[in-house]
C-alpha positions as CSV (number, residue, x, y, z in Angstrom):
1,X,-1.5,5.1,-23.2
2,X,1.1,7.5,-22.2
3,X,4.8,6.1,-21.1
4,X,4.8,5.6,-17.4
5,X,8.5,7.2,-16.3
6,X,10.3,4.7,-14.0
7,X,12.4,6.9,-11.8
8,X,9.6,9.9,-11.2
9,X,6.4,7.8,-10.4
10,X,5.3,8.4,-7.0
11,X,2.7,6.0,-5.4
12,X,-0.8,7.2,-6.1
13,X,0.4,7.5,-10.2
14,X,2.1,4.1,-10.0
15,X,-1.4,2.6,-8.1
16,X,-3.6,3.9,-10.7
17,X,-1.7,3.0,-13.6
18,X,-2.0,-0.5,-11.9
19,X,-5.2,-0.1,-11.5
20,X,-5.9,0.3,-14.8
21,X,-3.3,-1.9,-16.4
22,X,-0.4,0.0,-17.8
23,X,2.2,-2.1,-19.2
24,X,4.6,-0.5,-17.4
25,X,3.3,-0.5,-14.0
26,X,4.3,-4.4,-13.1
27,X,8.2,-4.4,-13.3
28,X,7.9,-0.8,-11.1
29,X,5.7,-2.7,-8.5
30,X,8.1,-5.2,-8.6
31,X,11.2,-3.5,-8.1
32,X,9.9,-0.8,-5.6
33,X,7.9,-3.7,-3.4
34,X,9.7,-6.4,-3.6
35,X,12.8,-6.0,-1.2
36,X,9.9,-4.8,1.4
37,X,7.4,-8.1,0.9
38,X,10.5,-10.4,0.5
39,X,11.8,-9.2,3.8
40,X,7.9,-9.1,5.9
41,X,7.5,-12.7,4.3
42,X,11.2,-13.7,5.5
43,X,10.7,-12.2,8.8
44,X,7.1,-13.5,9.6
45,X,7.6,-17.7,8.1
46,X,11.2,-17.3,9.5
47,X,13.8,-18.7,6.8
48,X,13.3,-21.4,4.4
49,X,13.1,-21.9,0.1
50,X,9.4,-21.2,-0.1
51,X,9.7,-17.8,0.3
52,X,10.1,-17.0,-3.3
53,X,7.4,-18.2,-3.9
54,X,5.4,-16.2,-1.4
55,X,6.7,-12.9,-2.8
56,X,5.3,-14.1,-6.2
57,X,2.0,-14.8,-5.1
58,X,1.8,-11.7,-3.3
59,X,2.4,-9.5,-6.3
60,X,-0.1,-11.9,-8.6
61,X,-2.8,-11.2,-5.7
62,X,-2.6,-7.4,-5.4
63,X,-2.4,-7.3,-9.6
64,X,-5.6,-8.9,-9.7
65,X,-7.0,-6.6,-7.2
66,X,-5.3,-3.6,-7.7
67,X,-8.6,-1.8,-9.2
68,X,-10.4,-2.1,-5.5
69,X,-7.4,-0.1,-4.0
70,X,-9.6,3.5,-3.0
71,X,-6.9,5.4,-2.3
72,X,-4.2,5.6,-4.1
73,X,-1.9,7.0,-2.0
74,X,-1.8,3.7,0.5
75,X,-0.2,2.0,-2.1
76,X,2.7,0.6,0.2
77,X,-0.2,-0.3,3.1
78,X,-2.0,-2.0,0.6
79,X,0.4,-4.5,-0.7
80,X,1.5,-5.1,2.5
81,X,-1.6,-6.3,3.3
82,X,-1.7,-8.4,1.0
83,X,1.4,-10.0,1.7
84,X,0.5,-10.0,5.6
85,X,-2.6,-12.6,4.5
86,X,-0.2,-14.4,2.2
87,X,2.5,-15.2,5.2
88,X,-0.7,-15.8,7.9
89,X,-2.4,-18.1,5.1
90,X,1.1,-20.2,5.1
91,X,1.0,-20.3,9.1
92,X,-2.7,-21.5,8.9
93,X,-0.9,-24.3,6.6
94,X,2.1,-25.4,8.8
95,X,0.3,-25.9,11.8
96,X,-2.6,-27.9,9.9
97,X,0.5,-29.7,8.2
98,X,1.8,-29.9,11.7
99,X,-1.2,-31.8,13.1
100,X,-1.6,-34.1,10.2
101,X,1.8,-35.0,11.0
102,X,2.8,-34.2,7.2
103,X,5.8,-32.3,8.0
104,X,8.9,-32.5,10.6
105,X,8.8,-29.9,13.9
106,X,8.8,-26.9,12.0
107,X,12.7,-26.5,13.7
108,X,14.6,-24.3,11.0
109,X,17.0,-25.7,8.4
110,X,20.5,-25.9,8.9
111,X,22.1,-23.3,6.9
112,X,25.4,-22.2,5.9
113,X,25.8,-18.8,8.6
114,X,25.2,-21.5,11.5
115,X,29.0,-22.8,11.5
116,X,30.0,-18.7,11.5
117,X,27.6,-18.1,14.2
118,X,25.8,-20.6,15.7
119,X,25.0,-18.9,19.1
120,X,23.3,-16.0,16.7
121,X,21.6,-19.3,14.6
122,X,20.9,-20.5,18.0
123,X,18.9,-17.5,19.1
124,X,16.8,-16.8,15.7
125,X,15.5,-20.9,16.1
126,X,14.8,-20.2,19.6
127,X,12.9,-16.5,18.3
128,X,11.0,-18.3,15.8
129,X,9.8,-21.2,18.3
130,X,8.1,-18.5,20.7
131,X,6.9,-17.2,17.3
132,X,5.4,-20.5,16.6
133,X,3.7,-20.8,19.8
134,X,1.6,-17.4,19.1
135,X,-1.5,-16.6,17.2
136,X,-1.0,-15.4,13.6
137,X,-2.4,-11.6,14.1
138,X,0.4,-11.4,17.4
139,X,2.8,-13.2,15.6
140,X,1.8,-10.3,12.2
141,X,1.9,-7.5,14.6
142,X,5.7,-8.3,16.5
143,X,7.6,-8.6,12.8
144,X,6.1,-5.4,11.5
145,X,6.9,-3.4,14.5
146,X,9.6,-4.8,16.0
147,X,11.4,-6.5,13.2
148,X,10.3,-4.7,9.8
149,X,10.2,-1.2,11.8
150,X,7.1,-0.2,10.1
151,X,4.9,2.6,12.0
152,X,2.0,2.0,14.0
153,X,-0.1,4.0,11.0
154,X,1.6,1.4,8.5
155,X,0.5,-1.4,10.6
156,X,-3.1,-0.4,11.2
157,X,-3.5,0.2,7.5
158,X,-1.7,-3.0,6.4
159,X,-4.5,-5.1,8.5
160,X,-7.7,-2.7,8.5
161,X,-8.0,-2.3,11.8
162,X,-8.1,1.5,14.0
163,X,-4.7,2.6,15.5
164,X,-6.4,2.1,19.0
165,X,-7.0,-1.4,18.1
166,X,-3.5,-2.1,16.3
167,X,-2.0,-0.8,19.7
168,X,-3.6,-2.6,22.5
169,X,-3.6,-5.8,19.9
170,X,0.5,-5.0,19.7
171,X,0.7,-4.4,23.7
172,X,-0.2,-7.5,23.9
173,X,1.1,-9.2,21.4
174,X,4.6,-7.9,22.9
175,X,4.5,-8.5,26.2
176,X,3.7,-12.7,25.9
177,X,6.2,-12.9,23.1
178,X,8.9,-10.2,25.5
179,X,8.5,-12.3,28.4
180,X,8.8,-16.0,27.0
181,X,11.9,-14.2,25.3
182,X,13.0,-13.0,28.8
183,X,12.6,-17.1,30.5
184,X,15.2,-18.0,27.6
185,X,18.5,-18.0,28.1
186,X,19.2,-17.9,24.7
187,X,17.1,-15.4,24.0
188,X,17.9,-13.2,27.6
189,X,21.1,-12.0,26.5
190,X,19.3,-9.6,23.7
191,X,16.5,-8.5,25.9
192,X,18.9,-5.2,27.1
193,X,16.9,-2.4,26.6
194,X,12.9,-1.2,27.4
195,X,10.4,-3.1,25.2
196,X,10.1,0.3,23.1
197,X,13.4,0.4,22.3
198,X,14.0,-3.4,21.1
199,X,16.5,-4.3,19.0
200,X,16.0,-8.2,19.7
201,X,15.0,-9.1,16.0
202,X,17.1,-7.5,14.1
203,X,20.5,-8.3,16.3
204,X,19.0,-12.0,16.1
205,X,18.3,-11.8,12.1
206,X,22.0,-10.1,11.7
207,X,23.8,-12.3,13.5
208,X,21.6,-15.8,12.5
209,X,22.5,-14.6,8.9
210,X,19.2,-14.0,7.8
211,X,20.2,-10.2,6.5
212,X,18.6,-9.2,3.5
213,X,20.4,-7.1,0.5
């Protein structure tokens, strides 16, 4: 099996040498996916030590099922996928956790950031409770668009569904989550621009101290 070159794979190669189970696919998965899952998994459970543990699982998933990728070139959608059913898997947990009465509100841990900004830490709890209160495909649907950035084509790939469908699920998704934001006052303050042109999460994750590297 030939040598797979670390700094000139593109996508498809990497997915097929994956596919077939080059020894040197894994550590390039790793290194070229990992900042990208760590922060949708981050961004979707909100902080806390588990996630870690999520990015793991999300690589050991889409290595045992990287043969029933078709094409190659969705790569990026495809493990994003993956770790979109890992994070909504954990949400399915929490709130069955949650009912059972086997774990505290779900408010999130104190953390070092909050004594440098705890208006910002204020916020990002208040973000994450509005979060908490929505179903797991809106909840999916706000961080990849609004928080991770990614592009409606990512999105609809990510999930499976059709760009009509990833846009009037988002629409909606955005509005309840915009305008529980917009009756907060802690959340008000961020809401200073059209819903297209957000930057609510991000200034919240900045300033709550939840930046990644």
């Amino acid at each position: 099996m030939q040598a797979l070159p670390l700094s000139a794979t593109d996508d498809e190669a990497l997915a097929r040498a994956a596919a077939q189970g080059h020894p040197g696919a894994a550590p390039i998965v790793w290194q070229r996916f990992a900042p990208l899952v760590r922060r949708i998994l981050k961004r979707t459970l909100g902080p806390g030590d588990e996630v870690d543990d999520h990015v793991q699982d999300t690589f050991l998933r889409f290595f045992r099922v990287a043969k029933d990728l078709r094409d190659p070139s969705l790569l990026s959608s495809f493990i994003v996928g993956i770790a979109v059913r890992v994070a909504r898997a954990e949400l399915r947990r929490r709130r069955l956790r949650r009912w059972l009465q086997l774990s505290s509100s779900g408010e999130l841990p104190d953390a070092g950031s909050a004594q440098q900004d705890p208006q910002g830490r204020a916020a990002l709890a208040r973000l994450y409770r509005i979060l908490d209160q929505v179903d797991d495909r809106s909840r999916t649907l706000f961080v990849l668009r609004f928080i991770e950035g990614l592009e409606l084509t990512e999105i609809a790939a990510a999930l499976g569904c059709s760009l009509a469908t990833t846009k009037r699920h988002l629409a909606r998704a955005s509005h309840r989550i915009l305008t529980a934001a917009q009756r907060d006052p802690a959340l008000s303050a961020y809401l200073t621009k059209a819903p297209h042109e957000l930057d609510l999460p991000g200034s919240l994750l900045a300033c709550g101290g939840e930046r990644d590297e």
